[in-house]
C-alpha positions as CSV (number, residue, x, y, z in Angstrom):
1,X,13.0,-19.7,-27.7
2,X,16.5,-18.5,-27.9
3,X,17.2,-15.2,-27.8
4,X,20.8,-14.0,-27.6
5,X,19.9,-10.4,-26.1
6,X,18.1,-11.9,-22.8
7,X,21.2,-10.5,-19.6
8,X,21.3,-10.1,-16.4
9,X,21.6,-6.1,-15.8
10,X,22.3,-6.5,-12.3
11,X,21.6,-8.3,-9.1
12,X,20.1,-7.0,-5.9
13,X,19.6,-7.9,-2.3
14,X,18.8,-6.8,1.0
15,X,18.5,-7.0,4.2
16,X,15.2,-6.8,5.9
17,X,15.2,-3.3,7.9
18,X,12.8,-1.2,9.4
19,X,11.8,2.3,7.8
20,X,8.7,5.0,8.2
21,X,5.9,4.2,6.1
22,X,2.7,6.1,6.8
23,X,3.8,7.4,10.2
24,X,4.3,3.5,11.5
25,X,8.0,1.6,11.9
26,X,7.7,-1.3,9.3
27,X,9.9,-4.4,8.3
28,X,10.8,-4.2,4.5
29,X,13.5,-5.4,2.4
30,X,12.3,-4.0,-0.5
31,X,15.2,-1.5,-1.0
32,X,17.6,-3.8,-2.5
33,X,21.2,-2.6,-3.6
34,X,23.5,-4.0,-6.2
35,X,25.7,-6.9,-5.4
36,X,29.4,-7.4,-7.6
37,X,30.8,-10.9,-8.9
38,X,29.4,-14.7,-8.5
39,X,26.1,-14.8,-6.2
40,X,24.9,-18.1,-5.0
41,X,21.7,-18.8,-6.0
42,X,19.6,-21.1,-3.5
43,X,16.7,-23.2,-3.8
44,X,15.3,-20.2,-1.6
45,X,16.5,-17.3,-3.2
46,X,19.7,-15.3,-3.4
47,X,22.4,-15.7,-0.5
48,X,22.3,-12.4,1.6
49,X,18.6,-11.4,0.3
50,X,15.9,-11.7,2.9
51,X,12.1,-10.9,2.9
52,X,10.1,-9.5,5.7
53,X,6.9,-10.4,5.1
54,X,6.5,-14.2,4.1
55,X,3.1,-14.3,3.4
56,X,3.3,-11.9,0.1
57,X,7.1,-12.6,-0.4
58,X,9.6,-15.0,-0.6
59,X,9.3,-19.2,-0.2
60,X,9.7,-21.9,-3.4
61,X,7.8,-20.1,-5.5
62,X,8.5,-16.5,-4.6
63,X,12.0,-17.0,-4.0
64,X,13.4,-14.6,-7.2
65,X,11.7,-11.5,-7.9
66,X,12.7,-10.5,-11.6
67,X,11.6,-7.2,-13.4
68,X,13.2,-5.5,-16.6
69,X,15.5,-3.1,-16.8
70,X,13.1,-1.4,-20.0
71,X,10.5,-0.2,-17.2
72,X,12.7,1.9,-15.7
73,X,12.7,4.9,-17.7
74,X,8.6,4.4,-17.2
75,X,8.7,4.9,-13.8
76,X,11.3,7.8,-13.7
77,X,8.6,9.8,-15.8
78,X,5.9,8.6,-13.3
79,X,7.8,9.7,-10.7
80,X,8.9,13.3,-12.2
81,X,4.6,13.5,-12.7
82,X,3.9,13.0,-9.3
83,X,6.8,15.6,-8.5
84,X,9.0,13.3,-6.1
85,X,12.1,13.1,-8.6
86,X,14.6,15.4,-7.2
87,X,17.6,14.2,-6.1
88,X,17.0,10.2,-6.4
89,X,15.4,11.0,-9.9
90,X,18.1,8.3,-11.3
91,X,16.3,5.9,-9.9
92,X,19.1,3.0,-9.8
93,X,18.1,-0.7,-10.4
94,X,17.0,-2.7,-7.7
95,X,14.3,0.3,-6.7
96,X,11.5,-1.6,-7.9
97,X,12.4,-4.1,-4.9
98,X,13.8,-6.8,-7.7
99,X,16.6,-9.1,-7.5
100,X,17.5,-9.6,-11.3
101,X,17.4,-6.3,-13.6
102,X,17.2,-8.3,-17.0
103,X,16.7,-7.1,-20.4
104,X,15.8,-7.8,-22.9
105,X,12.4,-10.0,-21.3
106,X,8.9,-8.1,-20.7
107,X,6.3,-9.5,-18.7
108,X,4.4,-9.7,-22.1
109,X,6.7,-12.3,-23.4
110,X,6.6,-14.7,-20.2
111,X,3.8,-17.4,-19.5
112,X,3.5,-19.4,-16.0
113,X,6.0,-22.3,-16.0
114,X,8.1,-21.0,-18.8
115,X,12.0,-21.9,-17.8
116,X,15.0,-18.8,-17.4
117,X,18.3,-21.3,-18.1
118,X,21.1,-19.2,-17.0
119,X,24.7,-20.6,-17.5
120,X,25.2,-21.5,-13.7
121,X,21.8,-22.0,-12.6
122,X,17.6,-22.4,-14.0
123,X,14.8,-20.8,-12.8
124,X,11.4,-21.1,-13.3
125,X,8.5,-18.2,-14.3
126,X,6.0,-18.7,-11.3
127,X,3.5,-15.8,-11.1
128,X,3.5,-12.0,-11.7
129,X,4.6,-9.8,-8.8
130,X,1.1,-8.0,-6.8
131,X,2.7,-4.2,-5.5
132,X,1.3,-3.0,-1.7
133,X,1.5,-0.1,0.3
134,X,4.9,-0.7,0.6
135,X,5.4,0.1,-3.1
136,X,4.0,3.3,-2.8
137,X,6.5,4.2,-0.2
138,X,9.5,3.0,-2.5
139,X,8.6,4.5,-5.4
140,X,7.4,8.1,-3.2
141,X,3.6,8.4,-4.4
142,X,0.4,7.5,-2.7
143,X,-0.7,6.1,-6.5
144,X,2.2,3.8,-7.8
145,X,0.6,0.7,-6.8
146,X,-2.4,2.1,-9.3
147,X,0.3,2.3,-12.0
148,X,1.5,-0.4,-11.9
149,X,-1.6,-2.4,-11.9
150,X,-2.8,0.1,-15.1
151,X,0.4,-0.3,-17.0
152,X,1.2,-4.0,-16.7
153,X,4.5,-3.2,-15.5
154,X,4.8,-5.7,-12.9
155,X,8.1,-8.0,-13.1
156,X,7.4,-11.8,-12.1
157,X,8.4,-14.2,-9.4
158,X,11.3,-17.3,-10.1
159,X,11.2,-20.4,-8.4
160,X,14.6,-21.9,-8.6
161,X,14.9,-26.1,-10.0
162,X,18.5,-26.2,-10.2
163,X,20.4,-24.1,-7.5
164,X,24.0,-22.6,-8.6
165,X,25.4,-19.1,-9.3
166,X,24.5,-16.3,-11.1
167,X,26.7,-13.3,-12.5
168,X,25.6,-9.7,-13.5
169,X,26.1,-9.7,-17.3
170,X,24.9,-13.6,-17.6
171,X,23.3,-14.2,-21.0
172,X,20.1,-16.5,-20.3
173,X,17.5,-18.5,-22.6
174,X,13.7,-18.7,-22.6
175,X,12.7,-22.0,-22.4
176,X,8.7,-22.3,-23.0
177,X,6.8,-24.2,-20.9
178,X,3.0,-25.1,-21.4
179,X,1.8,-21.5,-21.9
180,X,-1.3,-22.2,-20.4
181,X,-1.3,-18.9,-18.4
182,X,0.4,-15.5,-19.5
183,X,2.1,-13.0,-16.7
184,X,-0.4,-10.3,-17.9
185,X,-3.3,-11.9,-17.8
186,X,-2.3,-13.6,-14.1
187,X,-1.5,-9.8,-13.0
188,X,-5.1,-8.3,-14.5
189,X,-7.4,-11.1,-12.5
190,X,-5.1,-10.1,-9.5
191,X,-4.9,-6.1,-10.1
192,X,-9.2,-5.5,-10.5
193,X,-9.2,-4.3,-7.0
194,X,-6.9,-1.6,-7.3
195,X,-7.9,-0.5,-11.0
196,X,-11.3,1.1,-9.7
């Protein structure tokens, strides 16, 4: 499935680091920040991006966490709702925790084991991203994890098959795989429990 207008906004990482949440010190690397020029991609994710919590992040099939760039305005509105805009109302890309900003893909347009084939590298659609606590911190409102799981608006999680490089601006194709299992409906089985 070709589709010319499929890019690479930008490309995040971050370090794992230790911040507030709920009056408690807690290991997160969800606030990732734009990286410039080639970035190596690994079989275990991008080189300089960590995770802090293994058992909900990261590993061979976790090892890319994509969402696109057409949320954003979404969550900006959410955000000016719940009356934490302000200063950080712009909201930059990489807030949602992601490493790829792309555009041009929604979550509705992905199935489990479709193929990304980027010029320098491939990746692999692997399962919708599930939002905790620590999304509600990013985002500044006790109810964003709700959102998310009410609007869909998840992102998904890459496995990498062939390791290389990746640059922001990099065209990419959709390559279907057996479309046995869509992102949305993965992310709805997963997202009951926070939906009541």
């Amino acid at each position: 499935m070709r589709n010319a207008a499929y890019t690479v906004t930008s490309i995040q990482v971050a370090q794992a680091r230790k911040v507030m949440i709920e009056g408690r010190s807690i290991l997160t690397a969800i606030h990732k920040t734009a990286v410039q020029g080639l970035v190596d991609v690994q079989p275990l994710g991008l080189l300089g991006d960590e995770q802090a919590d293994l058992s909900v992040h990261g590993g061979l099939e976790k090892a890319v966490y994509a969402y696109p760039t057409e949320h954003y305005a979404f969550w900006r509105e959410a955000r000016h709702d719940a009356g934490v805009a302000g200063i950080d109302s712009d909201l930059p890309h990489g807030s949602m925790g992601e490493n790829l900003t792309l555009s041009g893909l929604l979550e509705t347009d992905v199935w489990v084991g479709d193929v990304l084939r980027f010029p320098h590298c491939v990746l692999r659609v692997e399962q919708p991203r599930e939002p905790c606590y620590k999304f509600n911190a990013a985002m500044g409102f006790n109810t964003a994890v709700k959102t998310m799981a009410q609007s869909g608006f998840c992102g998904f999680y890459l496995s990498v098959d062939e390791p290389g490089t990746m640059l922001a601006g990099d065209g990419f194709e959709l390559l279907p795989g057996p479309r046995h299992v869509s992102i949305p409906q993965r992310f709805q089985a997963r997202m009951f429990k926070h939906m009541r």
